[in-house]
C-alpha positions in Angstrom: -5.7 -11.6 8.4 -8.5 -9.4 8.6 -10.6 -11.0 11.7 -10.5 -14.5 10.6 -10.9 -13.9 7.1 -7.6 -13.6 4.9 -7.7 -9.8 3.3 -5.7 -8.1 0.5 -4.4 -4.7 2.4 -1.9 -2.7 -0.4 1.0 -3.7 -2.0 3.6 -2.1 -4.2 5.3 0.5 -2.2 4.0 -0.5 1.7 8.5 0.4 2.6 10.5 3.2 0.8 13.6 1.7 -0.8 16.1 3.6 -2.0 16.4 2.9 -6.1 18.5 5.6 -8.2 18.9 6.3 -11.7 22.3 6.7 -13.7 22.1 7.3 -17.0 24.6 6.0 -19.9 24.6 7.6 -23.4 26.5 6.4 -26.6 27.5 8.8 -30.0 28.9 5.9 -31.6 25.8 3.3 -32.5 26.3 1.8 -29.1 29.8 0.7 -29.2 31.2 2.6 -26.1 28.9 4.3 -23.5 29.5 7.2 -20.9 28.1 8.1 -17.7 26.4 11.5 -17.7 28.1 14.2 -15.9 25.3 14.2 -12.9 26.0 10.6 -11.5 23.0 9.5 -9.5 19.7 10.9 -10.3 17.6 10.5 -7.0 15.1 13.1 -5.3 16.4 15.5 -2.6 13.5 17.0 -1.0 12.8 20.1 1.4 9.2 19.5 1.5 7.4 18.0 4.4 8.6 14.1 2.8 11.9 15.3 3.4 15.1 13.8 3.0 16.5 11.2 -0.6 13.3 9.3 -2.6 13.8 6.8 -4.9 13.4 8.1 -8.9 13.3 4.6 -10.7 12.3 2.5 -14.1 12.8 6.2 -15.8 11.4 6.2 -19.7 13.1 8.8 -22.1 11.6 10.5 -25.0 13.2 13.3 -27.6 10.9 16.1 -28.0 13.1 18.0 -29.7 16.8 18.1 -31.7 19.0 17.1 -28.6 16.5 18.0 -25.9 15.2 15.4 -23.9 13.0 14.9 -21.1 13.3 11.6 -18.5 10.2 10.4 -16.2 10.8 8.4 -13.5 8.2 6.6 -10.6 8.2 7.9 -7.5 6.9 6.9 -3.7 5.8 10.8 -3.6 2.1 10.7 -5.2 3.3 12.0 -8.6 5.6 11.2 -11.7 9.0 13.4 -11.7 10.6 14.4 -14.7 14.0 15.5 -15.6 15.3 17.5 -18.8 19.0 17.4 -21.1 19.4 20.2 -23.3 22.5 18.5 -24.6 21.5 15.3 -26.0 21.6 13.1 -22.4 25.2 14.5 -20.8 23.8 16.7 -18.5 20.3 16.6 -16.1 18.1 18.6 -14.3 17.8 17.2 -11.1 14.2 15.5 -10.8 11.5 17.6 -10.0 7.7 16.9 -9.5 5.7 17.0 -12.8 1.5 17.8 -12.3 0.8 14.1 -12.8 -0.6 12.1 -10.2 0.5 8.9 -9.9 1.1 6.1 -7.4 4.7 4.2 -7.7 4.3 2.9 -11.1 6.4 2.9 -14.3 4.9 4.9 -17.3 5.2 5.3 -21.0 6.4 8.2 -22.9 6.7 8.6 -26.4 6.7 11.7 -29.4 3.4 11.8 -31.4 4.6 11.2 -34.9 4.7 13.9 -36.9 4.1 16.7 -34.2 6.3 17.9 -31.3 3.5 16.5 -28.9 4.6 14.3 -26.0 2.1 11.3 -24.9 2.7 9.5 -21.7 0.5 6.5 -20.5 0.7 6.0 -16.8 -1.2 4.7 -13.7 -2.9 7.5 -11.9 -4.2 7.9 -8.8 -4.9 10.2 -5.4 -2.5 9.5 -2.4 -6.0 8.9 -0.7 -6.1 5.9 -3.1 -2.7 5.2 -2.6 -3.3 4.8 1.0 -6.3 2.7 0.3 -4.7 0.2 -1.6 -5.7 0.9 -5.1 -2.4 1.8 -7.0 -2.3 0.8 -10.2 -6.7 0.3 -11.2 -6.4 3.3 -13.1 -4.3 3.7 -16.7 -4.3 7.3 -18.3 -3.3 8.8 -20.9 -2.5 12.7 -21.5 -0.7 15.1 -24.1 1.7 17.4 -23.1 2.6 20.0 -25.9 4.8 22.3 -24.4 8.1 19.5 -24.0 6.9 18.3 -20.7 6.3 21.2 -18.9 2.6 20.6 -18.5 -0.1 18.2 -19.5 -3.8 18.0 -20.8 -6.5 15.6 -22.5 -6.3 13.8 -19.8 -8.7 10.1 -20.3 -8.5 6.7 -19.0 -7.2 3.9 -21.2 -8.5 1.2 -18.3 -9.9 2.0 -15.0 -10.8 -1.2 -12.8 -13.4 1.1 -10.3 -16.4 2.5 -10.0 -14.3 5.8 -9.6 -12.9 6.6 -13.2 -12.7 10.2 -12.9 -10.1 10.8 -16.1 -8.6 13.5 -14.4 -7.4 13.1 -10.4 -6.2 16.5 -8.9 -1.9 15.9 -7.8 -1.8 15.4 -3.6 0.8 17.2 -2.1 4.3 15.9 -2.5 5.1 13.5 0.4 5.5 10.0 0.9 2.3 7.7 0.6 2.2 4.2 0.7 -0.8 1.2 2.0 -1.8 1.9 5.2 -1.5 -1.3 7.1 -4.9 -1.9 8.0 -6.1 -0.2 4.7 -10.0 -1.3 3.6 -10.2 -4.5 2.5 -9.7 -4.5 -1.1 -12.4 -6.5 -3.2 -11.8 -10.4 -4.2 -10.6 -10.9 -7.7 -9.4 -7.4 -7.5 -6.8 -6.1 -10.6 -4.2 -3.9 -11.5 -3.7 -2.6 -14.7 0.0 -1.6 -15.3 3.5 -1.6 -16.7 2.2 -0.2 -20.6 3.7 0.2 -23.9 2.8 2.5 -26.6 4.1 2.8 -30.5 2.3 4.2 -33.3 1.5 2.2 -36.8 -0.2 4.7 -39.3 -3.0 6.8 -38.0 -3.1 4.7 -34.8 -1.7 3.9 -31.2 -1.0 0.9 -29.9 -1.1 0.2 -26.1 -0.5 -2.8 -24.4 -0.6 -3.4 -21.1 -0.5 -6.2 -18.4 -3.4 -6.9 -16.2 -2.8 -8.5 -12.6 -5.6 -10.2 -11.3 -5.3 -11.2 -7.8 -7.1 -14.2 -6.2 -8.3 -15.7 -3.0 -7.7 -18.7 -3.0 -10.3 -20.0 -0.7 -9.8 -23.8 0.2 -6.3 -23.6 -1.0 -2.8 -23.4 0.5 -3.1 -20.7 3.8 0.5 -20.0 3.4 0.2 -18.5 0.2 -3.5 -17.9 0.0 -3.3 -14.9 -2.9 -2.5 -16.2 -6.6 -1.9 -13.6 -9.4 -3.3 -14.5 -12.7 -1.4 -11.9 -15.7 -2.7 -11.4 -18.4 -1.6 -9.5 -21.5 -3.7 -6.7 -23.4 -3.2 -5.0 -26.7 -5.2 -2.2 -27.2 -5.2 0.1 -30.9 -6.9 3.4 -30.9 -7.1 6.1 -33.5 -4.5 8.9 -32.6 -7.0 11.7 -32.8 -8.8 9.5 -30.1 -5.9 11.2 -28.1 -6.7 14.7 -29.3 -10.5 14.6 -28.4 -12.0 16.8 -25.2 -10.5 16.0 -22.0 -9.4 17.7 -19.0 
């Protein structure tokens, strides 16, 4: 409650939870699997956040003959990324990529016929973060270098008047909804959780979008409803290669 009016105030990510990564690899089509030699991938941090952090829903891509590189969500204001030289059995521990994001899964996949990387993911400030809005913004960007930095950055959806295409990384610390955060608009949405593959010269991106609702003379219990709905998107690839930041 906001006064006497019922109010949306943040979600996804208001209490850290500790959520790790392992990851299993197979050189046999799947029919036995074996535990990389790190164990638990999970942030260990010196900066001011301090302390373990959750690296979770990682997505894996190939970028080049038995080099791979791993992005996980974080609570920290950015994506973090990890790299095996040696076909998955051994990691990098996770470190922070340039990407801002709030704690979100992304997509990550190898342009065809290039070395280029594309990831799709939900970015935003930790001011927004703080503010509730976590995932109203899905970008895209290329990375060309195996991970190690990113460009063209664009937005694929932004729900917000503010769709800058490019949001400059906060400074590596937890962030989360403030309690009493502004009160988030009715009908407000979320844009999150995409997909991408390619078919010919195009990409295709789906994507689900949350809606939430007040429900006004309904049940005061449970006065929010979430209406899902799925989107398929298909873009020209060179869409991806035009001027960004």
């Amino acid at each position: 409650l906001l006064g006497d009016e019922w109010s949306l105030a943040g979600s996804l990510g208001f209490e850290p939870t500790p959520e790790i990564s392992w990851v299993y690899y197979s050189d046999d089509e799947g029919q036995t699997w074996h535990r990389s030699a790190n164990g638990e991938m999970m942030i260990t941090l010196d900066y001011e956040a301090g302390g373990n952090w959750s690296a979770e829903e990682p997505v894996i891509v190939e970028y080049a003959p038995k080099h791979l590189l791993m992005l996980y969500r974080t609570p920290l204001g950015r994506l973090f990324q990890s790299w095996s030289k040696d076909d998955g059995t051994n990691w990098t521990a996770p470190r922070p990529t340039a990407l801002a994001a709030s704690r979100a899964p992304a997509a990550l996949q190898r342009i065809p016929g290039t070395d280029d990387l594309l990831v799709v993911w939900n970015q935003a400030s930790g001011d927004e973060i703080q503010r509730g809005l976590q995932r109203h913004r899905l970008s895209a960007a290329i990375s060309q270098d195996g991970g190690a930095s990113w460009k063209r950055h664009k937005n694929i959806s932004c729900i917000d008047e503010d769709d800058r295409s490019y949001i400059e990384p906060s400074p590596i610390r937890h962030y989360r909804a403030e309690r009493f955060s502004p009160r988030l608009p009715l009908n407000h949405c979320y844009a999150m959780y995409p997909a991408v593959t390619f078919w010919k010269d195009r990409v295709v991106l789906t994507y689900i979008e949350v809606v939430k609702r007040m429900l006004v003379d309904g049940d005061l219990e449970n006065p929010v409803r979430n209406e899902n709905r799925q989107y398929v998107m298909s873009l020209p690839i060179s869409w991806l290669y035009e001027k960004g930041q």
